[in-house]
C-alpha positions as CSV (number, residue, x, y, z in Angstrom):
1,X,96.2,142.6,95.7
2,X,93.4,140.6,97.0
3,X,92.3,136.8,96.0
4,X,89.1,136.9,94.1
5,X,87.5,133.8,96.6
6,X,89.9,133.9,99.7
7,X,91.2,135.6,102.7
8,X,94.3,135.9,101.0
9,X,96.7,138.8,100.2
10,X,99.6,139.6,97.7
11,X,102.5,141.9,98.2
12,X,104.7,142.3,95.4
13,X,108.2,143.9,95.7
14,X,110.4,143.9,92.3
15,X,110.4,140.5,91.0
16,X,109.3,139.2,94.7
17,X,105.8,137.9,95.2
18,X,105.0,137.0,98.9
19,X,101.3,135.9,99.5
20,X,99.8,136.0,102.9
21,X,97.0,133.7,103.8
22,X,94.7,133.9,106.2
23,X,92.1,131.6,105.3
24,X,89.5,130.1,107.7
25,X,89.4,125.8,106.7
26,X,91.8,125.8,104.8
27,X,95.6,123.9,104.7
28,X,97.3,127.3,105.4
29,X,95.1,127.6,108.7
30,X,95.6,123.5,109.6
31,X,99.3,124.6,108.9
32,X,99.2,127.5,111.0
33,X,97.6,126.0,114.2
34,X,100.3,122.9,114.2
35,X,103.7,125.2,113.4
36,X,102.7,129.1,114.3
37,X,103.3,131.8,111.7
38,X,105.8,129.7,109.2
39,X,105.9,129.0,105.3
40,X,103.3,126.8,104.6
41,X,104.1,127.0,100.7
42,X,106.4,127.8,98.1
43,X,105.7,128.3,94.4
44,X,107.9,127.6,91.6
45,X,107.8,129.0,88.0
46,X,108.4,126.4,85.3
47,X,108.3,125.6,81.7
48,X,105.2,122.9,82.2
49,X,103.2,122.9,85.2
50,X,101.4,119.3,84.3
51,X,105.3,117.7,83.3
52,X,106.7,119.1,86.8
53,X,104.0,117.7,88.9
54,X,103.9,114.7,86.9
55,X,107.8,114.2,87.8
56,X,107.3,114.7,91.3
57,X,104.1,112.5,91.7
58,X,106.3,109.7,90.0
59,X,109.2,109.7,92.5
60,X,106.5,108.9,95.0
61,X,105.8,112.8,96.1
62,X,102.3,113.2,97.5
63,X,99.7,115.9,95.0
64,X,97.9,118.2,97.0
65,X,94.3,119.7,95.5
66,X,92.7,122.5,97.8
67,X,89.4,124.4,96.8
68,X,89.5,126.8,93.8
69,X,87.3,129.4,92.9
70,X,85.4,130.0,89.6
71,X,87.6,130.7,86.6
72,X,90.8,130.9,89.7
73,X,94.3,128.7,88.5
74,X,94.1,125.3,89.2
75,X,97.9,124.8,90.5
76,X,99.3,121.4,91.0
77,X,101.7,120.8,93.6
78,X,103.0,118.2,95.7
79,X,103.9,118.1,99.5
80,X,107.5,118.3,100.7
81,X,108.9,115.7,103.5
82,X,107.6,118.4,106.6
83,X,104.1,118.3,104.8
84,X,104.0,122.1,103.3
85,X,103.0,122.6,99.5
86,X,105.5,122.9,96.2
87,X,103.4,124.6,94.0
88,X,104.3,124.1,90.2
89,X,103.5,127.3,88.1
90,X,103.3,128.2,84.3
91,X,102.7,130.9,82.0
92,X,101.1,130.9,79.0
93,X,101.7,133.4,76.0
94,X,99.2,135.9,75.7
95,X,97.0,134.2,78.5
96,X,96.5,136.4,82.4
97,X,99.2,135.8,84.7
98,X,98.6,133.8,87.8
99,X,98.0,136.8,89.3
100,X,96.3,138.7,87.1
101,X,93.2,135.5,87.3
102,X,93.8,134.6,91.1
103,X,93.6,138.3,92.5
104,X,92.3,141.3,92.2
105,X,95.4,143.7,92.0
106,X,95.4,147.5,93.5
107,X,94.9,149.9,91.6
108,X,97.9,152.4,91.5
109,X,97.4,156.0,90.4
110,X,100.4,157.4,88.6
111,X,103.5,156.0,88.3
112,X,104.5,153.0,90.0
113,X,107.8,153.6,92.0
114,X,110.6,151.0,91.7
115,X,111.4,149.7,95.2
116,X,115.3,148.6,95.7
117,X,114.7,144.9,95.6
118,X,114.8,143.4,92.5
119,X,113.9,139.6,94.0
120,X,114.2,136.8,95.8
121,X,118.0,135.2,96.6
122,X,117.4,132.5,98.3
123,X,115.1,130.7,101.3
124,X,116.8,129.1,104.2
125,X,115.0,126.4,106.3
126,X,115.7,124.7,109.6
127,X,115.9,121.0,110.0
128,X,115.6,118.1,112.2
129,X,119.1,116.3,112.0
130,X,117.9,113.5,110.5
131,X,115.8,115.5,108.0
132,X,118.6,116.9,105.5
133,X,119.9,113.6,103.5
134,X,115.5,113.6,103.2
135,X,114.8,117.2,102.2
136,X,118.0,117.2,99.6
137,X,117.1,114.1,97.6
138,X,113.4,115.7,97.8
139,X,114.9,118.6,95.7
140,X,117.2,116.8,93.5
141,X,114.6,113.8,92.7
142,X,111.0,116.4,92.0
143,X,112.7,119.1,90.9
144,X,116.4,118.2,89.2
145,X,117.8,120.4,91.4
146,X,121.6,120.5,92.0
147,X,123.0,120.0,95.6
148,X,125.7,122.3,96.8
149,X,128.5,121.5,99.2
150,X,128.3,120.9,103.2
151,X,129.6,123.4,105.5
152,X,130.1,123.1,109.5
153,X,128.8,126.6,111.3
154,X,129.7,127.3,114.8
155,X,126.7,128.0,116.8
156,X,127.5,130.0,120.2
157,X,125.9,126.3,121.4
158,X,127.0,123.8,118.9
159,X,127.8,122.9,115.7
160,X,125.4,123.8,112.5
161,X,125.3,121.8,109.2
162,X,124.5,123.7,106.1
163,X,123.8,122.5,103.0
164,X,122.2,124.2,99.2
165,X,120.8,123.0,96.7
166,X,119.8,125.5,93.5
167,X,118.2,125.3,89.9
168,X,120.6,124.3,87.2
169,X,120.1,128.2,85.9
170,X,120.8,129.1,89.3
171,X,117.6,131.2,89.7
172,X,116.5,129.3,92.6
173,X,118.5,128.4,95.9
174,X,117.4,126.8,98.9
175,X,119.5,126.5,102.0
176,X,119.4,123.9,104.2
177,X,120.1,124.2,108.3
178,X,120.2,121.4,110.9
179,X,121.8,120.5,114.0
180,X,122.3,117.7,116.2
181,X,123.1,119.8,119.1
182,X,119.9,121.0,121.6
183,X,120.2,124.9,122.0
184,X,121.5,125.7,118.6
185,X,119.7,128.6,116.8
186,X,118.4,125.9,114.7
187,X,117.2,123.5,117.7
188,X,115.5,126.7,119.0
189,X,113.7,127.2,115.8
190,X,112.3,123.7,115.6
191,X,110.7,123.9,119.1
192,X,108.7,126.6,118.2
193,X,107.7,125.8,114.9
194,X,107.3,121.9,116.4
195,X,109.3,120.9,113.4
196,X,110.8,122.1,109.7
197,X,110.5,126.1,109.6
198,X,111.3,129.4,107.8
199,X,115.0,130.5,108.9
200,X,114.8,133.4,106.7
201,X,114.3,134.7,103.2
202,X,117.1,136.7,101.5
203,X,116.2,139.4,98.8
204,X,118.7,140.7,96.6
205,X,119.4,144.5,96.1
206,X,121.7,146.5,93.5
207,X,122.6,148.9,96.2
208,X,122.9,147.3,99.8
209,X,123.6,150.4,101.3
210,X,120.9,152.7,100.1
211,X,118.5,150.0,100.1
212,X,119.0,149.3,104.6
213,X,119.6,152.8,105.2
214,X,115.7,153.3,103.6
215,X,114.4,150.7,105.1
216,X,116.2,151.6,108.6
217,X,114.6,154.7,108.0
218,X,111.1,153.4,107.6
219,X,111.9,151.6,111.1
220,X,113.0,148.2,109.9
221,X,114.8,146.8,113.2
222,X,118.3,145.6,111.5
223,X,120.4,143.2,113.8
224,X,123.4,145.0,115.4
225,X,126.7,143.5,114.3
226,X,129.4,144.6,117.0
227,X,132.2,146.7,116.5
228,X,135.0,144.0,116.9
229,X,133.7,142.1,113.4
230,X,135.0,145.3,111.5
231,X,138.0,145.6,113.8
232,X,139.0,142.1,112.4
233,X,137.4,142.7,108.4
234,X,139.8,145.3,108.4
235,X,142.8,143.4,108.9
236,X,141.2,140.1,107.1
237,X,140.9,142.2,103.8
238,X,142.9,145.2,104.2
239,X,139.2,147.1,103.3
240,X,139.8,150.7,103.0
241,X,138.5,153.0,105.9
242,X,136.0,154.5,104.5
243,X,134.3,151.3,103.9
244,X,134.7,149.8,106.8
245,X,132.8,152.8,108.2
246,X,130.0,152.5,105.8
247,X,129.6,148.8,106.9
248,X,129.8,149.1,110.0
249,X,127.6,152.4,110.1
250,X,124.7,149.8,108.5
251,X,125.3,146.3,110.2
252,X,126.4,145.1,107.2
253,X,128.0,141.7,106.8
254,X,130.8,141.4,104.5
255,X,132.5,138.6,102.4
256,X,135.0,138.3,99.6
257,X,135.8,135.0,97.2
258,X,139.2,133.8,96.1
259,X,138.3,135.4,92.5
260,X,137.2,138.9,94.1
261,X,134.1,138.6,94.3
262,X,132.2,140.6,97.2
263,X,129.0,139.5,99.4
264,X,127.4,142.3,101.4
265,X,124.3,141.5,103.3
266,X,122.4,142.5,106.7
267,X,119.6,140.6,108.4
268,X,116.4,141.8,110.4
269,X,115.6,141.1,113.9
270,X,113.9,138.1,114.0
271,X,110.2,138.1,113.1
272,X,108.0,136.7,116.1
273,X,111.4,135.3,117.3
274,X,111.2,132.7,114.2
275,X,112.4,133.9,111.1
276,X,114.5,136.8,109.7
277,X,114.9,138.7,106.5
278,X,117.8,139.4,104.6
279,X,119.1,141.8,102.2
280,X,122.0,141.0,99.9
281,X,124.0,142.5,97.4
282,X,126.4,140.5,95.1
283,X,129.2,141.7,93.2
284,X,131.9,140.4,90.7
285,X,130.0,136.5,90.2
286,X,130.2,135.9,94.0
287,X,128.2,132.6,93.9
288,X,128.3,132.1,98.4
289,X,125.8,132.9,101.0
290,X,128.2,134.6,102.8
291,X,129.0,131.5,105.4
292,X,132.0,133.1,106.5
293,X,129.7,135.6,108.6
294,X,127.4,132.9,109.9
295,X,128.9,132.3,113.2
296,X,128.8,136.3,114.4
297,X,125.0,136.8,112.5
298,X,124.8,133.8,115.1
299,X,126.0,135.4,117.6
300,X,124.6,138.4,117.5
301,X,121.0,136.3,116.9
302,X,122.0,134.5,120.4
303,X,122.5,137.7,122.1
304,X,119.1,139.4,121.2
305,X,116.9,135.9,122.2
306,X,118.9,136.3,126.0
């Protein structure tokens, strides 16, 4: 769809809204000329809008107000520690959706056809070193949200710390990247974006395999995973051939938990040599982000940027 008042544009994918903004004078386009093609905002759906906001502005959280239209959704929202927008959004019974008042949505003859994601996972950002303790009590203090444990990623140039933090439902997850070290992947990203930025966004699938080998076919680039990962899956797991082929065949990235649970997932090629996308399937509760794989996604990430 299209905003009623802006150069703005919605694409919606399952339970995935992504909103592209290109409009002239406004914070998206001061955002874009200081970090490049980034995420300058995040919205988050909640019970209360006005009690959200109002717990964020208390800890001390700066409120943002940028120009609305005539009968648009005024949205509250504070700014997060790299200066981009938390937008607080609620729903009210019987009452037009955000979108349904913001936009004016396209008009789709015949029946709409279910795409194979059914949301959002989780976001990843890259930090400044000295940024994470900052961006983790940002979550827990405006939103309440839990933080996960830290994990050490070898970079094919460093070390990477990673760090979650997630909705008490679980429903929303944010991972958190930084490293001290200067030609890390995450080092890289912050000299382009001049600061914070978009690692990538994750979207969740039902059927990983079907779901990349359509999108491969609609000429999504998918980041080549080399043959020697499944040589040692194989013996890591004792993964039956055929599987192994069928991973392999796809790029796909493969993890298992101590309770059985199974993590398949493939990233893009980078977008504008910032950001990826992910695709991820879980099965059996897995409850990771598949860190196990990071260092060869890595890797193979390091290889493509020579």
């Amino acid at each position: 769809g299209r905003h009623r008042s802006k150069d703005v544009t919605l694409f919606q994918h399952g339970a995935a809204s992504i909103v592209l903004n290109a409009e002239r004078d406004s914070f998206a386009d001061a955002f874009f000329q200081q970090h490049g093609l980034s995420l300058c905002a995040s919205a988050f759906r909640v019970d209360d809008a006005k009690v959200a906001f109002e717990r964020a502005a208390g800890f001390g959280y700066a409120p943002f107000s940028g120009r609305v239209g005539p009968n648009e959704r005024v949205l509250p929202s504070v700014q997060a520690p790299d200066g981009s927008l938390e937008y607080f959004v609620d729903e009210a019974p019987n009452a037009p959706t955000l979108y349904e008042s913001d936009f004016v949505l396209t008009d789709i003859d015949g029946p709409v056809e279910v795409g194979p994601l059914t949301g959002i996972d989780h976001v990843c950002l890259a930090l400044p070193a000295d940024a994470l303790d900052t961006w983790i009590l940002f979550f827990k203090t405006a939103f309440g949200f839990e933080a996960e444990r830290s994990w050490l990623v070898p970079d094919p140039y460093g070390l990477m710390r990673s760090r979650a933090v997630r909705s008490a439902d679980g429903s929303v997850r944010i991972a958190l990247n930084a490293s001290v070290d200067r030609h890390t992947a995450v080092a890289e990203s912050l000299d382009r974006y001049h600061g914070t930025g978009l690692n990538h966004v994750a979207f969740r699938t039902d059927d990983i395999v079907k779901t990349v080998a359509a999108f491969a076919a609609d000429g999504v680039p998918f980041l080549r995973i080399p043959a020697n990962y499944y040589d040692d899956l194989a013996a890591r797991y004792a993964l039956p051939d055929a599987l192994i082929d069928t991973l392999s065949a796809h790029h796909l990235l493969y993890d298992r938990d101590e309770r059985g649970g199974e993590f398949l997932h493939a990233y893009t090629e980078l977008v504008d040599n910032r950001f990826s996308l992910e695709i991820v399937e879980r099965r059996g509760g897995y409850d990771g982000y598949g860190a196990a794989n990071a260092a060869v996604r890595l890797a193979a990430q390091a290889q493509r940027r020579k």
